[in-house]
C-alpha positions as a Python dict, from the first residue, in 0.01 Angstrom:
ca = {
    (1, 'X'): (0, 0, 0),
    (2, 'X'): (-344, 193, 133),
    (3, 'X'): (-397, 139, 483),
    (4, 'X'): (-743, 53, 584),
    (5, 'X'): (-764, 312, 905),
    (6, 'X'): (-1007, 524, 1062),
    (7, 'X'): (-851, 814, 900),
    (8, 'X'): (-874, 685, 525),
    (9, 'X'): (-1193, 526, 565),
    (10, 'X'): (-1299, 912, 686),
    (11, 'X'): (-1154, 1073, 337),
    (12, 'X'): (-1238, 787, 115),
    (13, 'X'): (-1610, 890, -143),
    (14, 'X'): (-1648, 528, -306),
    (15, 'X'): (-2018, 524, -140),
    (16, 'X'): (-2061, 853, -397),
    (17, 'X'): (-1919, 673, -681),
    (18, 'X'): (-2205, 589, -964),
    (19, 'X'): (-2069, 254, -1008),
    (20, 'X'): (-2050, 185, -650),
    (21, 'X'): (-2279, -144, -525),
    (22, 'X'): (-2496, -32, -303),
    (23, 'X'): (-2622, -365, -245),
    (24, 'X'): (-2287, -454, -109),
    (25, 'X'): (-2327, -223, 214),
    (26, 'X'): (-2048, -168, 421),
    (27, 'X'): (-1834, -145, 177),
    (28, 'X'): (-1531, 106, 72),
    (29, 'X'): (-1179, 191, 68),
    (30, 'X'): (-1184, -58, -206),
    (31, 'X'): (-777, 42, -260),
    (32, 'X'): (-746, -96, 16),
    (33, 'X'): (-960, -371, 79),
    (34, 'X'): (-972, -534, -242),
    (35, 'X'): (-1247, -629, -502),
    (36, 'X'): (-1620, -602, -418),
    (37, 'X'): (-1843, -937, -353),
    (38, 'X'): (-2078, -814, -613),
    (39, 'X'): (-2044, -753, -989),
    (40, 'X'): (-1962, -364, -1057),
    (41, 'X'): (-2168, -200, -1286),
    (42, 'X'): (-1915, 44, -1500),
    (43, 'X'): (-2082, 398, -1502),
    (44, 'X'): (-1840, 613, -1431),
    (45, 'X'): (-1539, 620, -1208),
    (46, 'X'): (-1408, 871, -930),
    (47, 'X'): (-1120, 694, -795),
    (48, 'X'): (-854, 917, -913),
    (49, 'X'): (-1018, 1254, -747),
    (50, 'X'): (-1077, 1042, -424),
    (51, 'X'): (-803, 1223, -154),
    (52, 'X'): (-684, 880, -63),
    (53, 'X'): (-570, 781, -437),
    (54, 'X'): (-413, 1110, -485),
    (55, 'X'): (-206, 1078, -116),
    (56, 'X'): (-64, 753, -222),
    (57, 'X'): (39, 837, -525),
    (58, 'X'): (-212, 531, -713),
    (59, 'X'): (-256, 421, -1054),
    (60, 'X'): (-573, 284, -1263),
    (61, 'X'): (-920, 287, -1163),
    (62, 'X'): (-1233, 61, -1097),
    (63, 'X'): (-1005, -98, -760),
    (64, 'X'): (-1363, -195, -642),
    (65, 'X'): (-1367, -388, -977),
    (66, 'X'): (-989, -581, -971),
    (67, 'X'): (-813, -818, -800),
    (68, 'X'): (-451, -989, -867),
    (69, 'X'): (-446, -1269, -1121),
    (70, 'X'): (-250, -1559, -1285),
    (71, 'X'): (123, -1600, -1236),
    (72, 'X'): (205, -1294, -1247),
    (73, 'X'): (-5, -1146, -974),
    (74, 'X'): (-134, -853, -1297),
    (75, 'X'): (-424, -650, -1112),
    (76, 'X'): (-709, -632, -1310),
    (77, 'X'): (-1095, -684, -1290),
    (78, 'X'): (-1220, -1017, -1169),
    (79, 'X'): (-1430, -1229, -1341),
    (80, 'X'): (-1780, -1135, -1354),
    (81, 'X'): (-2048, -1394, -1217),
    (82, 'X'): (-2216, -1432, -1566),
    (83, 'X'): (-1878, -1487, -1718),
    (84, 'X'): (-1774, -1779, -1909),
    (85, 'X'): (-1446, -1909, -1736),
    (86, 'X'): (-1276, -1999, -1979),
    (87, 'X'): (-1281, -1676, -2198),
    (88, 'X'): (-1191, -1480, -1889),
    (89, 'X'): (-859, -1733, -1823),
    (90, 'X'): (-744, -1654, -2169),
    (91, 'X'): (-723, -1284, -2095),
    (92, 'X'): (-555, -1386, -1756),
    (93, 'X'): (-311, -1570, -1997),
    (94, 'X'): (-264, -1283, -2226),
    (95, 'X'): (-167, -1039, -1935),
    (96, 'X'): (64, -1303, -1782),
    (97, 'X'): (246, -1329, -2127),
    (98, 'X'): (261, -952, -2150),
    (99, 'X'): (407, -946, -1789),
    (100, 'X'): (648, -1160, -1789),
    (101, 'X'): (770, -1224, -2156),
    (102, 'X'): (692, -1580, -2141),
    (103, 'X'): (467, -1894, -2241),
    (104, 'X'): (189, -1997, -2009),
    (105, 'X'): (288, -2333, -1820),
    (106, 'X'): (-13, -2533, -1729),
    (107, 'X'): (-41, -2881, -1562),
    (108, 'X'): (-219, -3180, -1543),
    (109, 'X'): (-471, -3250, -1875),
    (110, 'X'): (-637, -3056, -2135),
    (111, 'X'): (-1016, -2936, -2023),
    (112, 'X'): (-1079, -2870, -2390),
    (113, 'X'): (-1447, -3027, -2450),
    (114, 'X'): (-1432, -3219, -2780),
    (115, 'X'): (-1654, -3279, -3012),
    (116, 'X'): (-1681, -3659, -2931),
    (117, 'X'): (-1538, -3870, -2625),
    (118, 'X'): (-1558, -4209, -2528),
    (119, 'X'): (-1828, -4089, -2366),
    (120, 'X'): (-2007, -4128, -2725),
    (121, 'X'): (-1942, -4464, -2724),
    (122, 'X'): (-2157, -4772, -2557),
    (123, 'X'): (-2127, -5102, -2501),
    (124, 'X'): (-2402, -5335, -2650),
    (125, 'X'): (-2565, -5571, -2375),
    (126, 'X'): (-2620, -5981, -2477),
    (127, 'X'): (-2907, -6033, -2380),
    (128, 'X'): (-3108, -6311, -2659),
    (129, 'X'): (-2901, -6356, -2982),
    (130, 'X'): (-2599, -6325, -2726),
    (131, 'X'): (-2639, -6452, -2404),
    (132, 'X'): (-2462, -6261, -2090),
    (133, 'X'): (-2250, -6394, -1860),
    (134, 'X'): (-2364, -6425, -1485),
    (135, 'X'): (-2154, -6264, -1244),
    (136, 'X'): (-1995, -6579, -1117),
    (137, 'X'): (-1854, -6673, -1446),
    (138, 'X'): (-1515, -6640, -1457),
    (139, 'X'): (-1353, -6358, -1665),
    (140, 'X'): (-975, -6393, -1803),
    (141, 'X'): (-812, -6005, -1730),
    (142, 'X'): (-497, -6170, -1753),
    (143, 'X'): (-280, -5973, -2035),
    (144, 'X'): (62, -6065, -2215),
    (145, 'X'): (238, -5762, -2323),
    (146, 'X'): (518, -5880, -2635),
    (147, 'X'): (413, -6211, -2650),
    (148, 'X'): (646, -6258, -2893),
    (149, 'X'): (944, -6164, -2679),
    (150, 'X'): (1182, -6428, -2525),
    (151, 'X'): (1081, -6298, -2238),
    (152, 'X'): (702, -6164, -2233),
    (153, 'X'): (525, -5929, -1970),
    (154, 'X'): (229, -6087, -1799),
    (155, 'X'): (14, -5944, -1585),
    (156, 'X'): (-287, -5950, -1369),
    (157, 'X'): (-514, -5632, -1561),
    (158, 'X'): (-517, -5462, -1831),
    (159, 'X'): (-464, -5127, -1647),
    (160, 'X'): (-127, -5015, -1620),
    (161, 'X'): (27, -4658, -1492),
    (162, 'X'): (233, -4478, -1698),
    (163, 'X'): (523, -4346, -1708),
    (164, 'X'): (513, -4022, -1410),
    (165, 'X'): (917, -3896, -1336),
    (166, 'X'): (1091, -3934, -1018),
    (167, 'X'): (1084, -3503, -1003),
    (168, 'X'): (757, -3472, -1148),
    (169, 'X'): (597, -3604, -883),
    (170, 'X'): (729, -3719, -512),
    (171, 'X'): (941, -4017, -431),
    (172, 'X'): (595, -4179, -185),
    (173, 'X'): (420, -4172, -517),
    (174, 'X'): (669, -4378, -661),
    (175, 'X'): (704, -4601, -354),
    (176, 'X'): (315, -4614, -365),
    (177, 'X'): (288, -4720, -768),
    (178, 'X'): (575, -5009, -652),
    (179, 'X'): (430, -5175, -366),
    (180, 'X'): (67, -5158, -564),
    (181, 'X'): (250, -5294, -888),
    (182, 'X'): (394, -5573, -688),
    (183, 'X'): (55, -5671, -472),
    (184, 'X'): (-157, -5691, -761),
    (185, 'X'): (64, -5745, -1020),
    (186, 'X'): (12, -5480, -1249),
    (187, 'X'): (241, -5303, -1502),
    (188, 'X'): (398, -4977, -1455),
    (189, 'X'): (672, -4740, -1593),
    (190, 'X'): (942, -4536, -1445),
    (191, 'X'): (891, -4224, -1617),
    (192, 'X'): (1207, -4002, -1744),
    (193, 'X'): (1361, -3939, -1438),
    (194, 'X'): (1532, -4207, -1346),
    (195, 'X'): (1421, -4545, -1106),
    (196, 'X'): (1431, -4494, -731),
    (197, 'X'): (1633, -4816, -574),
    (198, 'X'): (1336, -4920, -447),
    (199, 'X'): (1130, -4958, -736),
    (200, 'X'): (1363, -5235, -848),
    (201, 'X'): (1391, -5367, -490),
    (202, 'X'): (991, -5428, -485),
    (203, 'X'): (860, -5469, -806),
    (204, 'X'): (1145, -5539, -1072),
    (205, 'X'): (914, -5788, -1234),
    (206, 'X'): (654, -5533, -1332),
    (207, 'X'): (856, -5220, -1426),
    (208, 'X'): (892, -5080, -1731),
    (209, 'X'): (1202, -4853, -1754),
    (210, 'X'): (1151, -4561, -1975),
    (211, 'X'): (1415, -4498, -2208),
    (212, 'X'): (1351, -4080, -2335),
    (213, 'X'): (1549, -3839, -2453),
    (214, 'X'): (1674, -3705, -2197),
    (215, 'X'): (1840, -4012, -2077),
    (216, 'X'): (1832, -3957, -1707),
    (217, 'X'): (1963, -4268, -1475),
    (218, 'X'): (1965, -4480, -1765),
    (219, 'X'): (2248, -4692, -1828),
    (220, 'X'): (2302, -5078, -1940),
    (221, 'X'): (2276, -5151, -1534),
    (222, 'X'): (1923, -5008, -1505),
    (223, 'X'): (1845, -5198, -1855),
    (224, 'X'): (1908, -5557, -1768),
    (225, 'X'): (1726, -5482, -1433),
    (226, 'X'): (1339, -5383, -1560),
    (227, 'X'): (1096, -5617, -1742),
    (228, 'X'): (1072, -5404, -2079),
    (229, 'X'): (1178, -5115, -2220),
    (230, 'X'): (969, -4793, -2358),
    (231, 'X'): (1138, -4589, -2563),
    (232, 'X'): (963, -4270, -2549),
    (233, 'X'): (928, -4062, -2859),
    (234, 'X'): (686, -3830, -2724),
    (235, 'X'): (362, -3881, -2528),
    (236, 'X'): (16, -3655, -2526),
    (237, 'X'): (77, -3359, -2319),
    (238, 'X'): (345, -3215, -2561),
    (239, 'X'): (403, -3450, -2854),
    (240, 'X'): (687, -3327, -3043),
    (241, 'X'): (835, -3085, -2779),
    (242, 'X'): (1074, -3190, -2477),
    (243, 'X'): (1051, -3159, -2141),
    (244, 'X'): (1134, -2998, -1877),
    (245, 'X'): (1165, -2990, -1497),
    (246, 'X'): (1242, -2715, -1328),
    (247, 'X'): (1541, -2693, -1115),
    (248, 'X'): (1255, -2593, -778),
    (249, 'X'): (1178, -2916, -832),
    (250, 'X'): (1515, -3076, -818),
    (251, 'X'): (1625, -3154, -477),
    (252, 'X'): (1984, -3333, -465),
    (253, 'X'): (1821, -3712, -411),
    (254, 'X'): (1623, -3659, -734),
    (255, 'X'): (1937, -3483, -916),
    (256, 'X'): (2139, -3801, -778),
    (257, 'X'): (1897, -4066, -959),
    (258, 'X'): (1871, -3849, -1269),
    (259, 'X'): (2238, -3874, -1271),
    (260, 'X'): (2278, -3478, -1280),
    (261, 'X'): (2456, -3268, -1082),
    (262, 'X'): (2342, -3020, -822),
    (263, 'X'): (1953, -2850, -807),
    (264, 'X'): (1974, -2771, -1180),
    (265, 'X'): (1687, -2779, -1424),
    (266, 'X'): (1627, -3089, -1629),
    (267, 'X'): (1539, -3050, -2022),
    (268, 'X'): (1484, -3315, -2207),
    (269, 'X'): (1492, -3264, -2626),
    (270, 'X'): (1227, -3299, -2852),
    (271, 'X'): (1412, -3605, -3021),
    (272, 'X'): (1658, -3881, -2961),
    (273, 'X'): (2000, -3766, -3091),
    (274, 'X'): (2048, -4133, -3193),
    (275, 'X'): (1704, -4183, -3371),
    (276, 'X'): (1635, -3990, -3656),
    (277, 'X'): (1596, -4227, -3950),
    (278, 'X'): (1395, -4573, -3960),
    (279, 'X'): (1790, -4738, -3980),
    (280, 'X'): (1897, -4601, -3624),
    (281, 'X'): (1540, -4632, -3467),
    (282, 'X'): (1613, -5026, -3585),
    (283, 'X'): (1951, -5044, -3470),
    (284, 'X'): (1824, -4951, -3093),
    (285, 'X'): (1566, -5192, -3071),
    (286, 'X'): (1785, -5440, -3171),
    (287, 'X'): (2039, -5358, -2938),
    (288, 'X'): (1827, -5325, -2641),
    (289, 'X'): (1679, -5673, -2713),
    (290, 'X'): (2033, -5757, -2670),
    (291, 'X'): (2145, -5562, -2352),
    (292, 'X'): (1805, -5675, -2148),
    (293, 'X'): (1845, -6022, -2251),
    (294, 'X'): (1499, -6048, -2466),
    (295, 'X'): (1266, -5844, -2274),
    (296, 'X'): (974, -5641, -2455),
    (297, 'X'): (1098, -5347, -2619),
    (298, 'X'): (853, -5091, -2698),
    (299, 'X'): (777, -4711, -2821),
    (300, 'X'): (581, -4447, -2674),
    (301, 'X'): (428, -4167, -2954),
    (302, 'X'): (257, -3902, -2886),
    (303, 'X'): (-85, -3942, -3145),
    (304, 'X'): (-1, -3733, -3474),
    (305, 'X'): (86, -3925, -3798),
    (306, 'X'): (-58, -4270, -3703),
    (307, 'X'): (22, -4501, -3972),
    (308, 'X'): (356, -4344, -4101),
    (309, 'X'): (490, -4373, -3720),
    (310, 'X'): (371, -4732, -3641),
    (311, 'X'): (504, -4824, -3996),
    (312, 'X'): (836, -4738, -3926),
    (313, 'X'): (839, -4907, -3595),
    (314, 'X'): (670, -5209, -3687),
    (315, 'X'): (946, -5237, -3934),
    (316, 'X'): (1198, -5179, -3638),
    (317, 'X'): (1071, -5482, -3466),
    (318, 'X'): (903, -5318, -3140),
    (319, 'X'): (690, -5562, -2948),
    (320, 'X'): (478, -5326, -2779),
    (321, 'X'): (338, -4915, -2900),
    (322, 'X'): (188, -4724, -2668),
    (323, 'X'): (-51, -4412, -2774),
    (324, 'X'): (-107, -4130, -2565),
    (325, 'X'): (-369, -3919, -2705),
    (326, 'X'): (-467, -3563, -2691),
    (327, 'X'): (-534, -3471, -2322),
    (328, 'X'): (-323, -3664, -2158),
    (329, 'X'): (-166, -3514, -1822),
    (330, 'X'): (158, -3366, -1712),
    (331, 'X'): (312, -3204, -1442),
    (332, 'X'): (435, -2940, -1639),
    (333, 'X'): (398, -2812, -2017),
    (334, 'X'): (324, -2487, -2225),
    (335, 'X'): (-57, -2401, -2219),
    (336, 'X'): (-24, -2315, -2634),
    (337, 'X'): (112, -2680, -2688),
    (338, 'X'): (-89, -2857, -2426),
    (339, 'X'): (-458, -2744, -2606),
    (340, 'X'): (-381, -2776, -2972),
    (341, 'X'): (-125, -3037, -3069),
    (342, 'X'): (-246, -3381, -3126),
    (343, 'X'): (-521, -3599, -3145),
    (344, 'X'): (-724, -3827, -2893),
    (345, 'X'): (-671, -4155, -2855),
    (346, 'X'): (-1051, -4223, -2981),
    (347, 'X'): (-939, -4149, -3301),
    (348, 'X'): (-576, -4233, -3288),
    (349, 'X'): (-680, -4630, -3176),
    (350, 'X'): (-853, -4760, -3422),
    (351, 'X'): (-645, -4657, -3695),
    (352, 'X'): (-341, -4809, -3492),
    (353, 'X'): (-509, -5142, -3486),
    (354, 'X'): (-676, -5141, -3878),
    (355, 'X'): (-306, -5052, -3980),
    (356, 'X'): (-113, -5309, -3815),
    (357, 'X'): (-415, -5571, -3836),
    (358, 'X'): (-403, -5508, -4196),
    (359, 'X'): (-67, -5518, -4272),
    (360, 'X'): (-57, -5892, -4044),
    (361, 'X'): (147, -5783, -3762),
    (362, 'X'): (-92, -5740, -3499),
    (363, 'X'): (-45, -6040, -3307),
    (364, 'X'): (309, -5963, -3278),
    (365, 'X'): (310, -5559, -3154),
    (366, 'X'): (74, -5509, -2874),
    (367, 'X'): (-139, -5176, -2840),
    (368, 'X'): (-126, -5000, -2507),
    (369, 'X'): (-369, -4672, -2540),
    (370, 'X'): (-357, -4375, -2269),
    (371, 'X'): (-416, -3992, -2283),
    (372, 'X'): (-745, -3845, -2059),
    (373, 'X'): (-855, -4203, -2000),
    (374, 'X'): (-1082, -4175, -1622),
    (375, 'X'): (-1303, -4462, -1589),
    (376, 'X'): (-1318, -4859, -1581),
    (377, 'X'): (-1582, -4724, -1940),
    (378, 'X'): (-1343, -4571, -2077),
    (379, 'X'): (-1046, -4853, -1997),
    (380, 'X'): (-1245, -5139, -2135),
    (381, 'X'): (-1381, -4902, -2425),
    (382, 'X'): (-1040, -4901, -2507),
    (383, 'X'): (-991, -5225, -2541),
    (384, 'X'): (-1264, -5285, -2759),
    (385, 'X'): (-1126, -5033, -2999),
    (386, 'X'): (-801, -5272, -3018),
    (387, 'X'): (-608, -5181, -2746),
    (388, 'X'): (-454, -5511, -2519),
    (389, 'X'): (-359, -5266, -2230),
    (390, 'X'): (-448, -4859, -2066),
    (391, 'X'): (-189, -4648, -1897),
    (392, 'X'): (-345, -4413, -1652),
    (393, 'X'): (-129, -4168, -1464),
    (394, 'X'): (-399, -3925, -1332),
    (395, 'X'): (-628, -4178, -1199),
    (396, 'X'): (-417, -4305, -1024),
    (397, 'X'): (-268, -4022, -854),
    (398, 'X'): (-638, -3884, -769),
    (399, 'X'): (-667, -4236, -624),
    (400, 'X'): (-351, -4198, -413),
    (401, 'X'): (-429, -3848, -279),
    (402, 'X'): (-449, -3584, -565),
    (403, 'X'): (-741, -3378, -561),
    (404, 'X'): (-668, -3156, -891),
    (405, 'X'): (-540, -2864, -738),
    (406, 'X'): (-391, -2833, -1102),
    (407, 'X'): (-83, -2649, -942),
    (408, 'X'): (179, -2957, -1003),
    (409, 'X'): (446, -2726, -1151),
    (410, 'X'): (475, -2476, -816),
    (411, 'X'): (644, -2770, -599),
    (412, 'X'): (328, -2659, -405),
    (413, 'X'): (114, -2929, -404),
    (414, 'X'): (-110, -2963, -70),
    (415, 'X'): (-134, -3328, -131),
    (416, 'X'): (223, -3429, -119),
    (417, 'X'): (149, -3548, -499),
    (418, 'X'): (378, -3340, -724),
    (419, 'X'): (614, -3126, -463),
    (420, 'X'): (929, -3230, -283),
    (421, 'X'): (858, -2990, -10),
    (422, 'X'): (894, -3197, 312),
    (423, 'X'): (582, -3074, 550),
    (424, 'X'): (390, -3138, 217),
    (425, 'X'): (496, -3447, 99),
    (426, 'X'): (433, -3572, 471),
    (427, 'X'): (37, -3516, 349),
    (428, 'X'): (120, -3845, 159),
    (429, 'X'): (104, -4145, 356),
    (430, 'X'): (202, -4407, 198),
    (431, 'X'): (52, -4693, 363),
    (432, 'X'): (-277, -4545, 349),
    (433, 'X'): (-188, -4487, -22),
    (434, 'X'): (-87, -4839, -131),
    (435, 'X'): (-438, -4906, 52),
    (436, 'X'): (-647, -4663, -220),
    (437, 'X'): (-469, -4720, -526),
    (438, 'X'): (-509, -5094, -450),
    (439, 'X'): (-887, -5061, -453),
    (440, 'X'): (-892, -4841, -749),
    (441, 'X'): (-738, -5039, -951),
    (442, 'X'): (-895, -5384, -850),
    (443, 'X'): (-1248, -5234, -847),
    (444, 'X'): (-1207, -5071, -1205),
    (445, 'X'): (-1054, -5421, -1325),
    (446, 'X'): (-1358, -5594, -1178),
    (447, 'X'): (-1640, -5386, -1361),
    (448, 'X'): (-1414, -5383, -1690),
    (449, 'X'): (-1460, -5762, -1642),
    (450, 'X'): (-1849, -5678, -1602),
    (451, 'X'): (-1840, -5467, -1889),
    (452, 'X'): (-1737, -5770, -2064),
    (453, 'X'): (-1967, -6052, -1884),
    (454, 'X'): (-2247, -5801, -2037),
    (455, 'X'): (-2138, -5822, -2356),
    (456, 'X'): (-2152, -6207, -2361),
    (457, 'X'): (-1776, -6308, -2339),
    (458, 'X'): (-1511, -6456, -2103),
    (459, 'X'): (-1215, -6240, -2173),
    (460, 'X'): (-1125, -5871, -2194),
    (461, 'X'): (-855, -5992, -2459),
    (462, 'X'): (-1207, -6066, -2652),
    (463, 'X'): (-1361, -5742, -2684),
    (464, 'X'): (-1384, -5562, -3028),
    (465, 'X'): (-1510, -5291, -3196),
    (466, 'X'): (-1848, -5502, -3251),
    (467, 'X'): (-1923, -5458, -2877),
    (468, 'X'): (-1960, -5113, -2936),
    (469, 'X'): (-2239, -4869, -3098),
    (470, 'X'): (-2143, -4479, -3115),
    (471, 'X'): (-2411, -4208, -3071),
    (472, 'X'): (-2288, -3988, -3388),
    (473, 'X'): (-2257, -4092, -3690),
    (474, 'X'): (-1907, -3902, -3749),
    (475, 'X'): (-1827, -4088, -3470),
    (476, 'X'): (-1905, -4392, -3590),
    (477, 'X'): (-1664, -4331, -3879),
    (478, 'X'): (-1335, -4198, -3708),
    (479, 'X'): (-1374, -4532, -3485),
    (480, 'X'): (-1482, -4756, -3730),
    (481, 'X'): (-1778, -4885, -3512),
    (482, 'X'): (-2143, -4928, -3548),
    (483, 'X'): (-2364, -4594, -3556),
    (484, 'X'): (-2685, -4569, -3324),
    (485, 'X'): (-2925, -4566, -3643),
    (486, 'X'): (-2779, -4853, -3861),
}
């Protein structure tokens, strides 16, 4: 390490280096101070006959050019100001999997910019040959999730929170997604790693207890205890790969609900070791039916070969499929698997509904749709495309108190979010939490109710694909809607 003295200030000749930034004044000893504030332009370098890189024994050049970067802290230049960001990451990438010998672990969503979003995609107002509603007329949001069930799932909105592990994220954010779940009630799902006690102590009535691969804290107990069951197949973030959870993240009260032993990393396989042909896949919806007494059993799929998947599970006699497209978040997958396996759930949707519409099944297997959704637009957009519920997960944990830090798989999270760390998770209060996600949800349940007052109808169970126009033609296609021009 150079020290930044008198004495090697004194021997250091940076300020006669040609690519030194003169309009950067004051400053040298870049081996020891780190990068410049300006961009360096390369035309020739002198470090390595500078006195001070020769004493301590250095290596490289251009140190008023590089800083340390990605995981593994690999010094090299920074990224220039008229640099595109995300061409300069993927060389941080590439040096981190030539450090270290292994993949690059992202979390949270894909930021890979599509070709189309539900962005593309607008509502079409009544206004004469439909007439809009006023904003006193009552809209329905109420939604029945298996209606064909003995025992249905009814609740107050169409927005629901996915599935987010006790591990993954911290046990307030759990106690936060209860309470709200109970208050307004709302649907949501345990995740993989297990229920916290009091999930079922609060908001039994509403939970939906994941049943993945991995298994963890899930036993006939837990099963007759929840409202429906998911079986999760795969989901958007990495659809056809397992999980994992890294034993950092696995204090002893999260190793005790995931039934494991000691602070040792979870992995969850890429299949069910009981569900590998249509026959078994039948088999365990039938006996779950039995074992929760008639509740809604359901499958979550990651989106990839639409109609051959819902095929066999329609056949298996699910009463609910949830999609999670392309994009959807984690707290923890590999970067390579993350931004190119998949595809969104604007595309995935429609063909979900046409198959099962056409095949007469609809009204018996309801559509829940999830992966990158943000906005009450893109919830009731959703719907429209045949959907009868959302999951959101990071919505609602920006609501509670994330603020995309994007660092959920450190344990480091300064918002108490996604770390067990206890002076962090203390940045989570959970009153003040209920309090936000409350709002959130309620006020994005009120304008998808808007959405559909402008439209011209009473009930978000109403809107279709005809309340839609899409700005592309391509577009327009893949979702089976009307195009801007025709």
């Amino acid at each position: 390490m150079v020290q930044n003295s008198e004495e090697n200030r004194k021997k250091c000749i940076c300020f006669k280096c040609p690519s030194y930034t003169h309009d950067c004044k004051g400053e040298i000893l870049y081996c020891a101070t780190g990068k410049s504030s300006c961009d360096i332009d390369v035309k020739g370098c002198i470090c390595n006959i500078c006195p001070v890189y020769h004493e301590n024994k250095l290596k490289g050049l251009y140190f008023c050019d590089k800083e340390e970067v990605g995981e593994s802290r690999t010094l090299m230049r920074k990224k220039r100001s008229d640099e595109d960001i995300s061409f300069y990451q993927t060389v941080v990438d590439i040096k981190d999997m030539a450090a270290t010998g292994n993949s690059v672990i992202r979390s949270m969503g894909s930021l890979k910019k599509l070709p189309f979003s539900l962005n593309d995609l607008h509502f079409i107002p009544a206004q004469v040959y439909r007439i809009p509603l006023n904003r006193e007329d009552e809209v329905n949001t109420n939604v029945c999730i298996g209606l064909n069930a003995k025992k249905p799932l009814e609740v107050f909105s169409p927005i629901m929170i996915s599935g987010m592990s006790y591990g993954a994220t911290s046990k307030n954010v759990k106690l936060v997604i209860a309470h709200v779940a109970s208050k307004l009630k709302i649907a949501f799902n345990s995740g993989e790693g297990g229920i916290v006690g009091e999930e079922l102590n609060v908001a039994s009535d509403y939970l939906i207890g994941q049943y993945a691969t991995g298994r963890f804290g899930v036993d006939e107990k837990m099963l007759k205890q929840v409202a429906a069951v998911e079986i999760r197949f795969g989901q958007g973030a990495y659809p056809g790969k397992g999980s994992y959870l890294p034993a950092s993240k696995m204090p002893p009260e999260v190793a005790t609900v995931r039934g494991l032993k000691g602070s040792e990393a979870a992995y969850s396989p890429a299949h069910h070791h009981d569900m590998t042909n249509p026959q078994e896949i039948k088999e365990k919806v039938s006996w779950l039916r039995k074992v929760t007494e008639g509740v809604p059993i359901g499958a979550k799929i990651g989106c990839g070969n639409i109609e051959e998947d819902i095929q066999i599970l329609a056949d298996a006699g699910v009463d609910f499929i949830a999609l999670d497209g392309f994009g959807g978040g984690t707290g923890a997958t590999d970067l390579y698997v993350r931004e190119h396996v998949g595809i969104p759930i604007f595309a995935a949707l429609p063909r979900a509904f046409t198959f099962l519409t056409d095949r007469g099944v609809k009204d018996k297997i309801s559509l829940i749709a999830g992966g990158g959704l943000r906005t009450s637009a893109d919830f009731a957009k959703c719907l429209a495309l045949g959907a009868d519920a959302v999951y959101i997960g990071t919505p609602a944990l920006i609501a509670i108190n994330c603020e995309q830090y994007r660092i959920c798989h450190t344990g480091l999270c300064p918002t108490g979010v996604t770390t067990h760390n206890p002076a962090l998770v203390k940045q989570l209060d959970v009153k003040e939490g209920i309090t936000k996600l409350s709002n959130f949800i309620t006020t994005a349940t009120q304008e998808i109710a808007h959405l559909t007052r402008i439209v011209g109808k009473d009930n978000v169970n109403k809107l279709d694909g005809n309340d839609l126009v899409a700005m592309y033609k391509d577009l327009a296609v893949v979702t089976g809607t009307r195009w801007l021009d025709g």
